[in-house]
N, C-alpha and C positions, 0 to 999 in steps of 0.2 A: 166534786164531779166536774163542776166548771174547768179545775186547773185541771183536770186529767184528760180531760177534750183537748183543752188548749196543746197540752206534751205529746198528745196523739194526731195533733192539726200537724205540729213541727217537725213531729217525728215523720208522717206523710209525705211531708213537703220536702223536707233531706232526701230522703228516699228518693223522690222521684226526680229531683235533681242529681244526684247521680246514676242513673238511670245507665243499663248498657245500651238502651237505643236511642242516646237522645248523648251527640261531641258535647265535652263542658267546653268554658273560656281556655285552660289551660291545655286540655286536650288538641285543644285547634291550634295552638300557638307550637305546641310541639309539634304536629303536622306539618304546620309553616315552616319552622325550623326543619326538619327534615328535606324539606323540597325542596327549599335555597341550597341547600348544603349538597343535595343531588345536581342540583342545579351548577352551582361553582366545580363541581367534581367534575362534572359533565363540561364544562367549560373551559376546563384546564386541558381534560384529553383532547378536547377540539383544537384550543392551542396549537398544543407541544404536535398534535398528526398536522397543523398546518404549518409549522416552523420545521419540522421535517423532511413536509412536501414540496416547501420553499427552498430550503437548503441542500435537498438531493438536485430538485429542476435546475437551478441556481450551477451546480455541481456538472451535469447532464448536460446540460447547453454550453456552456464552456469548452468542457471535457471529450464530447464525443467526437468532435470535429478532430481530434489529433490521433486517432485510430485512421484516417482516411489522409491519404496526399496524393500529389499533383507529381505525376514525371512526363518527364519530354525520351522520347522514344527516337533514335537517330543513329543511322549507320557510320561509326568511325573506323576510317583508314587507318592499321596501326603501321603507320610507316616505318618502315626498315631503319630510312635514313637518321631518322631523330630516336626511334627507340633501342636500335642495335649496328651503331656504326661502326664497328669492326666485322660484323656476319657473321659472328661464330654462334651467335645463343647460350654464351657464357652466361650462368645463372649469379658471376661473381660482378660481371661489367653490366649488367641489364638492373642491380639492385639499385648501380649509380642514379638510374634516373629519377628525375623530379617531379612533381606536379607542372614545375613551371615549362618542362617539355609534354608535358603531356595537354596542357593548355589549348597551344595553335593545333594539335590537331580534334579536338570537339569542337570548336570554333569553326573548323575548316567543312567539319564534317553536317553541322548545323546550317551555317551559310549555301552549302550546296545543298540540301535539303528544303530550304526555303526557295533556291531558285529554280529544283526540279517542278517546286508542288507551286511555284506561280506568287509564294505568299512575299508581298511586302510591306512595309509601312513608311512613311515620309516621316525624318527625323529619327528612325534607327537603323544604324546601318550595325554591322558584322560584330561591329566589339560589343556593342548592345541589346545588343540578342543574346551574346556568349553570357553576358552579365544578368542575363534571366533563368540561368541554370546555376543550380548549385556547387558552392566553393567546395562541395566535396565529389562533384562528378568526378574531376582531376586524380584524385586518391582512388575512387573507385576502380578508377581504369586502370591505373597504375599497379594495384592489386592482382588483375585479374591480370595483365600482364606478367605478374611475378609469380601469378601459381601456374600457369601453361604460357611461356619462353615463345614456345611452337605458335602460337597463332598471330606472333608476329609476321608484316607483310599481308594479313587478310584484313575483308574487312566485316566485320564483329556489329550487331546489332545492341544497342546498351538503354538501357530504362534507366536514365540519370534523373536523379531529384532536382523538381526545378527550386529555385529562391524561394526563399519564406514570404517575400514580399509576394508573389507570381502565385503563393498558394494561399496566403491569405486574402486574395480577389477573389477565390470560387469558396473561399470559405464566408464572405462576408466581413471579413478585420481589416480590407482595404477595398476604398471605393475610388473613383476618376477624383472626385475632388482632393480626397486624402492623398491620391497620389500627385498631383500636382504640389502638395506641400513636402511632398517627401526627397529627401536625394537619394534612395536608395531604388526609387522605382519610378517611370515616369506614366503621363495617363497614355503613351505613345505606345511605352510595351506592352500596357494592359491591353491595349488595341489588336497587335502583332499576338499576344496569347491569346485572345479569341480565336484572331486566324489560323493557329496552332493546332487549336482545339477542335476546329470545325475541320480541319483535315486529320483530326484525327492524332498528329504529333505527339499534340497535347494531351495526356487523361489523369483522372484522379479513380483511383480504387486504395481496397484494403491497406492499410499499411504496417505489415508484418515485422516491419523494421523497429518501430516503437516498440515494440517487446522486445526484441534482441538484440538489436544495435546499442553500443555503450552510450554516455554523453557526449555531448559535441561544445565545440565554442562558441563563446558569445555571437559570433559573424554566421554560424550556420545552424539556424535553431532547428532548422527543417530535419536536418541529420542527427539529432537527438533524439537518442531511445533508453531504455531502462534495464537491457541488456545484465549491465555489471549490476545495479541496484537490486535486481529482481534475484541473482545469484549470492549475492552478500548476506541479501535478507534470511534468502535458504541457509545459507552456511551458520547464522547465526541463530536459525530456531534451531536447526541439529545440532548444537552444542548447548542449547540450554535446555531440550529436552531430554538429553543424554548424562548433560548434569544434575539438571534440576530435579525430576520426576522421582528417582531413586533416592536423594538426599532430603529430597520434601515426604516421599513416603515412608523412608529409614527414620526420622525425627518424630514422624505421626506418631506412627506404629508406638516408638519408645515413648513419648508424653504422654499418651493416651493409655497406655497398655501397663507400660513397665517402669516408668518412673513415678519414686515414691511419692507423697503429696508434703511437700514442705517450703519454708519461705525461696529456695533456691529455684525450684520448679514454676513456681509462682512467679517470680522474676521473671525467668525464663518466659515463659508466656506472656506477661505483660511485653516485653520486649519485642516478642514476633509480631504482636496486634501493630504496637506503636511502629514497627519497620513498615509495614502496611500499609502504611497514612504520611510515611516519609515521601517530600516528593523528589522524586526518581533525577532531577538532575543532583541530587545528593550522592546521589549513587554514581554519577557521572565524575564528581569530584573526589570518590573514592576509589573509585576505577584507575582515574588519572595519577594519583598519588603512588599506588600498590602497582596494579601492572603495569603500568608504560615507566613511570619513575624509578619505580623502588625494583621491583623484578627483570625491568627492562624488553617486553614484550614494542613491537613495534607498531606504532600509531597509525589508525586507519585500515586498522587487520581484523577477521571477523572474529578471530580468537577472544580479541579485548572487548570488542562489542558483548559478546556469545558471555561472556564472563561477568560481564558488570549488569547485560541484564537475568542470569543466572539467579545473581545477590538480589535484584528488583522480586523478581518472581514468586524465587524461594520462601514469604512471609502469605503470599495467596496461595500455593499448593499448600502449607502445612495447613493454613487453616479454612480450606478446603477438604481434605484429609482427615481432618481431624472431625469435624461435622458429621461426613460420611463413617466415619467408626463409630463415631457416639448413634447414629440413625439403626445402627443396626442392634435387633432386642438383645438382652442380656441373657435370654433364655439360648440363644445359637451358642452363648462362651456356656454357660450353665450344663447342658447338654453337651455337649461334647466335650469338659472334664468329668461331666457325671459318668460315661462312657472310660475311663482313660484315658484321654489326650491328656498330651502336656500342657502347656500353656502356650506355646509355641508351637505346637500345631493347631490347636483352635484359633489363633488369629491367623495365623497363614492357611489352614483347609477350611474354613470355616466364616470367620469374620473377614478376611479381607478378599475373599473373593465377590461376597455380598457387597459390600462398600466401593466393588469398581469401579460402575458406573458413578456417582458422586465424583471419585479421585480423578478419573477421566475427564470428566467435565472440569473439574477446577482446574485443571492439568492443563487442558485446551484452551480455556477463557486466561488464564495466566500467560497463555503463549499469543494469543491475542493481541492481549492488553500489551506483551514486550513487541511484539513485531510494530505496533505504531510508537512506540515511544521515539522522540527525536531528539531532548534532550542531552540525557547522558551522552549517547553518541556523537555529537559534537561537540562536548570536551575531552573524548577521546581520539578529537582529528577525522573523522569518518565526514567531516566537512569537504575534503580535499576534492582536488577535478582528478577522477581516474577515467581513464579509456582504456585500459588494457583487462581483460576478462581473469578473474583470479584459476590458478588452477584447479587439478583435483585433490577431496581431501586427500592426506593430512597438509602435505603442503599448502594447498591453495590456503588454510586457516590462517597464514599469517601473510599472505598477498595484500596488496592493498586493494578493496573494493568500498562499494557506498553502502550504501540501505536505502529503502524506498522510500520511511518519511523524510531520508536527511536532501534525496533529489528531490520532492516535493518544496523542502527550505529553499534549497540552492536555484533552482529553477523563479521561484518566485522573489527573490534577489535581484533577478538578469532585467534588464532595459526595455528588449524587445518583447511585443505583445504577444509572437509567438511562444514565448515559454511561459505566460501565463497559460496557455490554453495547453501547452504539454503538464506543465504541473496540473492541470483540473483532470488529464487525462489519465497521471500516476496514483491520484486518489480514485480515481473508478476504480483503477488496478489494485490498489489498496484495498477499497472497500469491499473489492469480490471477494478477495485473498478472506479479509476480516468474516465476512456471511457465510464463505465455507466451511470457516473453523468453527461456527457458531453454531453451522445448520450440523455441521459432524458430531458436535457438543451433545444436541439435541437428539439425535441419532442414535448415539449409542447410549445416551440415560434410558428411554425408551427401548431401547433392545435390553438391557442388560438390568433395567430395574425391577424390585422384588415389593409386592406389596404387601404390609403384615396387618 
């Protein structure tokens, strides 16, 4: 009786230590662990949203100041005598002229402009003031010259870009002290540009030119735009979406569908994964090899770009592609051979119209990921200085033009502080181009997705 108390003491006692209303040691410890573990998870998102928030501000602050510049606004004389010295308006004798004639008269046209409006400054006189507008005012004019002959002999109102030095003061990238170290700007004209500005001369708005202006030289960062970049870039997602899309979808369709299952196939696919994980300046050195070498296509054309990131691409579309076939139930192909379809009409009326949205999305995120790549494209030449705007297709496909991340490289190579703050401002452009294609991605899974 004794022991059977005792086994009924113990057995109570068990019991009510495990108990459902009463946490054991172990109980609590897996708690603990759970909440560190929530805890670190939580700590990582907080991170990585403030290394983003860092990196875009970082990006933001650099960057936006090069959507916005500084021009001097000044009536120039186009004199007869210096731009059309024979008088006839020969479009063959008026090509002849130079910047370097077109110089004295914005020089002329400035100088008298400061003495109409009263403005002067002690220590710049006339050539120093000229040297506060940009080395591409000159070519500006000369331009407008060449497109209307006839308005020679008037005189013509011109919004010329002043010096990068002259706009980096109202941007904050140059101060009086800085300029006093500088030789390319003294604290004298920053003086003279105030007085510019307070009458008005002087302003800063929008700067529409950074979008479509090509690049400029080292001496004129001001007059650097993205022009050719931003059209290279297009030429070369419409040949890789023209290439790619149908040969990454024609490959799906066969591996997933219609080829047999054997060690070839097998191959096959381990291959498309590992092309995947290849990094893409691979792809630049086979680019270089094949077309510009071996086929003889010409370097810095968007054709060879468009081609080599085609090959990049084509291992993310298939198996994208391929996911979205396999997502779609077995009973869609089931039912409609059970019906009579052939086999080939159930993946194309049937399965691949369900699988669009998927292929869409990978389709897109693929063209993404190629529009930033920079790599490969600079061992196919797509490094070079172009200013001249590529044509239309199919020609323009082998014009020489850039790409957006390769002017992002190039830009941030150059000396002057200015093209750092143009490169922060080709990634904003970049990153919208990239959010579009994301937010579109998004877009149509959502429109086009089926749920089973």
């Amino acid at each position: 009786m004794t022991d059977l108390t005792a086994e009924n003491s113990v057995s109570a006692s068990h019991k009510q230590n495990r108990s459902l209303f009463k946490v054991g040691e172990r109980t609590r410890k897996r708690h603990a662990s759970e909440r560190r573990f929530r805890r670190l998870g939580l700590a990582a998102v907080i991170f990585g949203i403030l290394a983003l928030v860092g990196l875009m501000a970082s990006i933001l602050s650099n960057g936006l100041s090069s959507f916005n510049q500084t021009y001097v606004t000044i009536d120039v004389f186009l004199d007869p005598a210096k731009l059309d010295k024979n008088g006839n308006r020969d479009p063959a004798d008026i090509q002849k002229i130079t910047t370097f004639t077109v110089n004295p008269l914005i020089q002329a046209a400035l100088k008298k402009t400061m003495e109409d409006r009263g403005i002067e400054v002690d220590g710049v006189n006339a050539k120093k003031a000229f040297e506060m507008i940009s080395k591409e005012a000159p070519a500006d004019v000369r331009r407008y010259v060449l497109a209307d002959p006839g308005e020679i002999g008037k005189t013509v109102s011109f919004e010329l870009l002043a010096n990068g030095r002259i706009d980096g003061y109202y941007k904050g990238r140059v101060t009086m002290d800085s300029a006093a170290l500088d030789r390319n700007v003294s604290p004298e004209q920053l003086l003279l540009a105030d007085k510019l500005k307070q009458a008005g001369i002087l302003q800063s708005r929008f700067n529409w030119s950074f979008l479509t202006a090509p690049d400029a030289s080292d001496t004129r960062p001001e007059a650097a735009g993205l022009g050719v970049a931003i059209l290279g870039s297009a030429y070369m997602m419409l040949i890789v979406l023209v290439l790619a899309l149908p040969i990454g979808v024609a490959a799906s369709i066969y591996l997933e569908e219609f080829a047999p299952r054997n060690r070839w196939t097998d191959l096959i696919e381990v291959n498309i994964s590992n092309l995947a994980a290849v990094p893409s300046i691979v792809f630049g050195i086979l680019g270089l090899a094949i077309f510009i070498n071996f086929v003889g296509l010409p370097q810095s054309a968007p054709v060879v770009g468009g081609l080599v990131l085609t090959l990049m691409t084509l291992p993310t579309i298939i198996i994208a592609t391929r996911a979205a076939l396999k997502a779609v139930p077995p009973s869609i192909r089931d039912a409609a051979l059970g019906i009579g379809a052939s086999k080939m009409q159930a993946i194309f009326h049937h399965v691949l119209p369900l699988a669009a949205p998927g292929i869409l999305t990978g389709t897109i995120i693929g063209l993404a990921q190629a529009l930033g790549e920079t790599a490969p494209l600079l061992l196919i030449g797509m490094v070079a200085f172009v200013r001249e705007y590529p044509g239309a297709p199919p020609e323009g496909f082998f014009d020489p033009a850039s790409a957006l991340p390769v002017q992002v490289y190039n830009w941030t190579q150059r000396g002057d502080p200015a093209f750092v703050e143009r490169a922060s401002g080709a990634i904003i452009v970049l990153l919208v181009f990239l959010l579009l294609m994301n937010v579109i991605a998004v877009l149509l899974r959502r429109r086009f997705e089926r749920r089973w």
